[in-house]
One Martini backbone bead per residue (centre of mass of N, CA, C, O) as a GRO file, in nm:
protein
  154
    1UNK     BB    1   7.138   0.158  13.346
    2UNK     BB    2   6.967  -0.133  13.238
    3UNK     BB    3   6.601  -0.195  13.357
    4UNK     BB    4   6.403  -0.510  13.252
    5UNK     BB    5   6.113  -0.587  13.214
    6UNK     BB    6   5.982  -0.942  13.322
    7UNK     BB    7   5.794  -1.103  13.200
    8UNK     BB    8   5.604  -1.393  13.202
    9UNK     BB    9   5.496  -1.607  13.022
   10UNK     BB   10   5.207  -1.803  12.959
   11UNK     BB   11   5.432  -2.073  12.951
   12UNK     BB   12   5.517  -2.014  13.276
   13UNK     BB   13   5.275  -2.005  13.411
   14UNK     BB   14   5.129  -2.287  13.348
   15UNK     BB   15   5.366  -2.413  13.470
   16UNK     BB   16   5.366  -2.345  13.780
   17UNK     BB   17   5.083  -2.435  13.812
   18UNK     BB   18   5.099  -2.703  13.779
   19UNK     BB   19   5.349  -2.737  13.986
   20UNK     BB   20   5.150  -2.686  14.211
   21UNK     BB   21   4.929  -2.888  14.141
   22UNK     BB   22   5.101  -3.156  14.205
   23UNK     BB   23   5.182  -3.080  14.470
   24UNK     BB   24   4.940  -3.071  14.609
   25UNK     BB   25   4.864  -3.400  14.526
   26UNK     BB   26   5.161  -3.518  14.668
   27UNK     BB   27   5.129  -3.380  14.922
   28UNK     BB   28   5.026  -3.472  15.250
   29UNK     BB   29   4.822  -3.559  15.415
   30UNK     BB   30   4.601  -3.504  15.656
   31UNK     BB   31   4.537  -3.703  15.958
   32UNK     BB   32   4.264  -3.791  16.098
   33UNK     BB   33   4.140  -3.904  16.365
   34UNK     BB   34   3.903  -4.147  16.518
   35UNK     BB   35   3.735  -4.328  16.692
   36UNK     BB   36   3.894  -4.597  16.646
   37UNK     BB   37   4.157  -4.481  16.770
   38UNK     BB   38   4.097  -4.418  17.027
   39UNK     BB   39   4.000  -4.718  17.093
   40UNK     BB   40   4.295  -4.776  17.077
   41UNK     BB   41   4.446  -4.685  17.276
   42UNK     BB   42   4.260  -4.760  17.520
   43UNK     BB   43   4.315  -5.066  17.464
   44UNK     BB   44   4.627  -5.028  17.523
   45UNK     BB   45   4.599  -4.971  17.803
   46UNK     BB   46   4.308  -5.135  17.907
   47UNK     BB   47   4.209  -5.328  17.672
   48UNK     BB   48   3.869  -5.453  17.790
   49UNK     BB   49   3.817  -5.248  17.980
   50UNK     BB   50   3.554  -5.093  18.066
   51UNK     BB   51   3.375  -4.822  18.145
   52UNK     BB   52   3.209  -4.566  18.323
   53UNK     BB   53   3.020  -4.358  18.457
   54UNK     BB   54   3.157  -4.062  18.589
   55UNK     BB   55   3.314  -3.837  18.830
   56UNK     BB   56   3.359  -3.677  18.582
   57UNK     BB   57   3.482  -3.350  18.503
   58UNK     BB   58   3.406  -3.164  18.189
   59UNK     BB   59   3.557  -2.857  18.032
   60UNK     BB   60   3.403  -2.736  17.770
   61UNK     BB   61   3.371  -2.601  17.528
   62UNK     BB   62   3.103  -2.572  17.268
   63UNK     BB   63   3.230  -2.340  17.096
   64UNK     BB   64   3.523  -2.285  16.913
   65UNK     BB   65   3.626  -1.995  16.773
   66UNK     BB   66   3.949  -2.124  16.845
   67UNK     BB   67   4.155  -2.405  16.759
   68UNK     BB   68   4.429  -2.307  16.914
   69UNK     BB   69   4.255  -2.227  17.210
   70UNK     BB   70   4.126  -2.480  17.438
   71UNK     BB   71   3.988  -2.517  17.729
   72UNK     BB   72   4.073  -2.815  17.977
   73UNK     BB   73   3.864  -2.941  18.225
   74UNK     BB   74   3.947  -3.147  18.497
   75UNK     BB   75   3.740  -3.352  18.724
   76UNK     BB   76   3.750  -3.585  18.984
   77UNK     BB   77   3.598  -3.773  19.194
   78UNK     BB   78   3.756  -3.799  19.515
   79UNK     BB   79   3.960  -3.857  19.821
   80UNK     BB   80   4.282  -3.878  19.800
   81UNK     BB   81   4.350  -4.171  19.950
   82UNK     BB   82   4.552  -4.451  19.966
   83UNK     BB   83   4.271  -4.644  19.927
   84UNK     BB   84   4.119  -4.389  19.728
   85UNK     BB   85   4.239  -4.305  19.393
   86UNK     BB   86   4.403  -4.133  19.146
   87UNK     BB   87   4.598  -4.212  18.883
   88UNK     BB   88   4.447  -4.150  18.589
   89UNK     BB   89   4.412  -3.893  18.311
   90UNK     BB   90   4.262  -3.893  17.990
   91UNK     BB   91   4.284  -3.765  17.682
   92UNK     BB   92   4.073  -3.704  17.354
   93UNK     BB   93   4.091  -3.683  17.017
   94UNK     BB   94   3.841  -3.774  16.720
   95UNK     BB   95   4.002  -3.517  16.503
   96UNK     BB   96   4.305  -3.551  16.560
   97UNK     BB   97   4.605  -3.654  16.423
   98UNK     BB   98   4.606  -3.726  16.733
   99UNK     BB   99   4.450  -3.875  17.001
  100UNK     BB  100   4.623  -3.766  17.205
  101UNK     BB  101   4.670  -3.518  17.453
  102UNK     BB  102   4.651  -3.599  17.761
  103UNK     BB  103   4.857  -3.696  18.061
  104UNK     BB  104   4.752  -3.780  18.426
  105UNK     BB  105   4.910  -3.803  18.698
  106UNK     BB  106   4.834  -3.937  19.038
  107UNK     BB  107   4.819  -3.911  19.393
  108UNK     BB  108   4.760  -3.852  19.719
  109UNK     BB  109   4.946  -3.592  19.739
  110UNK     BB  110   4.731  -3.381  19.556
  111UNK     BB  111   4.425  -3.411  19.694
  112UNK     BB  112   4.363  -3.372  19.395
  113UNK     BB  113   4.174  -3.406  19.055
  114UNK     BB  114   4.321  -3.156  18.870
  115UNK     BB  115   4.317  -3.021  18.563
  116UNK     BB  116   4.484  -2.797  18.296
  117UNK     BB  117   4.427  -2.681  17.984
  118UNK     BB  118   4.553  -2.654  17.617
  119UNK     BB  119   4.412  -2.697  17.294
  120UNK     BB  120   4.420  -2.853  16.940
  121UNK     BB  121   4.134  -2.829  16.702
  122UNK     BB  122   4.083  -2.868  16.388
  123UNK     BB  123   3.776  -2.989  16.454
  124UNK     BB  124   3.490  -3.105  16.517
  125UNK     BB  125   3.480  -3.271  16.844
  126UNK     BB  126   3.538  -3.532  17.032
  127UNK     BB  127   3.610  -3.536  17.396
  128UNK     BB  128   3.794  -3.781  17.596
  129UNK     BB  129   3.779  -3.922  17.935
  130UNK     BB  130   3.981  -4.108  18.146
  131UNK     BB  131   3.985  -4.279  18.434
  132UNK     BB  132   4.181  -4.386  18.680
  133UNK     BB  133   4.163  -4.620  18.990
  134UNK     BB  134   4.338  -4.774  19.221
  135UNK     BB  135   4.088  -5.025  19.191
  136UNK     BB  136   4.079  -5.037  18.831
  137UNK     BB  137   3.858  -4.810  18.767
  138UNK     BB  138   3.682  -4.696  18.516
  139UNK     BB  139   3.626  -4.391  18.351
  140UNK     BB  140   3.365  -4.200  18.140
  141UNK     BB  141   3.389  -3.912  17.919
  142UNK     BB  142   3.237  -3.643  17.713
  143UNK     BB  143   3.221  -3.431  17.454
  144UNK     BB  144   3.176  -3.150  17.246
  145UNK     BB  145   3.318  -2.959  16.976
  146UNK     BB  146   3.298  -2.650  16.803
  147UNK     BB  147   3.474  -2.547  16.531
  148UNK     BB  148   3.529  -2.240  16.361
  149UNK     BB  149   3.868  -2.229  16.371
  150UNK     BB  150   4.135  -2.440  16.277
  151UNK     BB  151   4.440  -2.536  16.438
  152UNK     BB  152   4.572  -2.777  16.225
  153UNK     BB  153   4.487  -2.633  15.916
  154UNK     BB  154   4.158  -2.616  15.927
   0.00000   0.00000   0.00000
C-alpha cells in the first residue's frame, strides 16, 4: 500500500485562511444591551412610571471570576400581607446579549420575597432590579459586578 503525505500549497494555505477571514467578517456580531435597552424594557413593563430606591436587597459578587456562573440574591422589606406584599422582581442585566435576566411573582402566601439565582455576564456591567408592590409602587436598585472572564462568549 503506497501512503503518500500531502502538504497542502502555500496557495492552498492561503485560500482558507482568506475563507477564514471573510467568514469571520460576515458571520454576526454579537449584540449586547446597553442601558437604552434595560430602559426600555422597564417601560414596556411599567411605562413612564418612575422607581424610588430602597426596600430592595441586591447581593451580587463585586467582582466575578468566571462570568459563566455569578450569583444573584435578591430580598425585597415587605410584610407579605394581603394588603402589602411584592407582587413582582424584575432583574436586569445592561451588558448581556438580552437585558432581562429573570423576573419572580410572588403572592402574600410566600411569605417572603426572597429569590435566587445564577446567571451569565458576558462583560462588566450594571446589575438592575425592580420590584413591583402591591399598591403600584415600584423600587429600584443596581449593583456593577465586575466580569473578568465573559460568560456569554466574552
Amino acid at each position: 500500500m503506497n501512503l503518500m503525505k500531502v502538504e497542502p500549497s502555500r496557495r492552498d494555505a492561503l485560500a482558507f485562511a482568506g475563507l477564514a477571514g471573510l467568514a469571520a467578517l460576515l458571520a454576526p456580531r454579537m449584540a449586547f444591551a446597553d442601558v437604552a435597552a434595560v430602559d426600555a424594557e422597564i417601560k414596556k413593563l411599567y411605562g413612564d412610571k418612575k422607581p424610588e430606591s430602597g426596600k430592595i436587597k441586591l447581593d451580587v459578587p463585586e467582582i466575578a471570576e468566571n462570568g459563566l456562573v455569578v450569583p444573584v440574591n435578591v430580598e425585597v422589606e415587605s410584610p407579605m400581607t394581603e394588603a402589602d406584599y411584592v407582587k413582582a422582581v424584575h432583574v436586569f442585566a445592561d451588558g448581556n446579549p438580552l437585558p432581562g435576566i429573570v423576573s419572580y411573582k410572588f403572592t402574600p402566601a410566600c411569605g417572603k420575597a426572597a429569590a435566587s439565582t445564577r446567571m451569565r455576564l458576558a462583560q462588566t456591567q450594571n446589575i438592575i432590579c425592580i420590584a413591583e408592590m402591591s399598591d403600584g409602587k415600584l423600587y429600584s436598585t443596581k449593583a456593577s459586578v465586575k466580569v473578568t472572564i465573559g460568560g456569554c462568549g466574552g
